[in-house]
C-alpha positions as CSV (number, residue, x, y, z in Angstrom):
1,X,-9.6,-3.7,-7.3
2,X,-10.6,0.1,-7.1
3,X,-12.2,1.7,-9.8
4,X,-11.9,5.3,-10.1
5,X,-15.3,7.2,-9.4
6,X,-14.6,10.2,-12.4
7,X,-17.8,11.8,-11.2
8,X,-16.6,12.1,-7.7
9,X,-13.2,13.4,-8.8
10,X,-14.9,16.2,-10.4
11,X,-16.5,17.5,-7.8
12,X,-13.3,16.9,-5.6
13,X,-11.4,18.8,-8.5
14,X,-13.6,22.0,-8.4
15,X,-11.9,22.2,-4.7
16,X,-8.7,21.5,-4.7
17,X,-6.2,24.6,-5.0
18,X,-4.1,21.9,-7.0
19,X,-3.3,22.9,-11.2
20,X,-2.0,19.9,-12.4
21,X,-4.9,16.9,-13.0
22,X,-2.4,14.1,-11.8
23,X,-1.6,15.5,-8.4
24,X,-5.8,16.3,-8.0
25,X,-6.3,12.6,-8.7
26,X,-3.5,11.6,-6.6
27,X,-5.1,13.9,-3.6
28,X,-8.5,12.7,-4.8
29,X,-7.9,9.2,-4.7
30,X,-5.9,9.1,-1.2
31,X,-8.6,10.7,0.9
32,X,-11.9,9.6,-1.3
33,X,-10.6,5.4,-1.3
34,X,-8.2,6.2,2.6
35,X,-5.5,4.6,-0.2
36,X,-2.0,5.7,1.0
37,X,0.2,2.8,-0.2
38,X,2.3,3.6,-3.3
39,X,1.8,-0.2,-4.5
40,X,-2.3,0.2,-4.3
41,X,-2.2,4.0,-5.7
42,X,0.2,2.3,-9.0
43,X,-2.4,-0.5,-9.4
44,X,-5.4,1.4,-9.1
45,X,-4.2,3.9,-11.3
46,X,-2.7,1.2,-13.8
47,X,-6.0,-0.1,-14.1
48,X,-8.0,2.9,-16.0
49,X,-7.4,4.1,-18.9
50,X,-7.6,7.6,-18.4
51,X,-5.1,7.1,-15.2
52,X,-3.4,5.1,-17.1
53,X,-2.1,7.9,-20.0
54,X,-1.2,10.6,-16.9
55,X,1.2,7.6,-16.1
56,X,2.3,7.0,-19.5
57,X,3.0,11.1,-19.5
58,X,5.3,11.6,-16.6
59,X,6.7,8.2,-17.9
60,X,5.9,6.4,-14.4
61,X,5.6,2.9,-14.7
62,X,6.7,1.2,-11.8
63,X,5.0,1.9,-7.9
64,X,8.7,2.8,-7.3
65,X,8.7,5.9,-9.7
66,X,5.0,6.9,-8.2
67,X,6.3,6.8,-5.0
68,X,9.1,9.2,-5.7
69,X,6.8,11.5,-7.6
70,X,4.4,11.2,-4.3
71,X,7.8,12.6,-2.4
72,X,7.9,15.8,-4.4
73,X,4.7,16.7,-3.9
């Protein structure tokens, strides 16, 4: 199991031309950890709290419904 290095996701955040925290994590996480796989980015994500309340908020609860957010963006 990955666990989400915050402090590095700062740093990553300070350059990304993203606005919204979810899609920097998402950006952060898939080239910091090489994780591309919907089913690894949901279970990663599923597994910190912090992570886990962006979930909660875009009511995404399945790897199916991160994938199709991961498809609009």
């Amino acid at each position: 199991m990955t666990k989400i290095d915050w402090d590095e996701y700062k740093e990553h955040k300070k350059m990304s031309v993203r606005n919204d925290n979810f899609e920097i994590l998402i950006e952060f996480i898939k080239s910091y950890y090489n994780m591309h796989s919907p089913n690894e980015l949901f279970t990663t994500l599923k597994n910190d709290d912090i992570a886990q309340m962006m979930l909660e908020k875009r009511s995404i609860d399945t790897a199916e419904k991160l994938e199709q957010f991961l498809n609009r963006f």
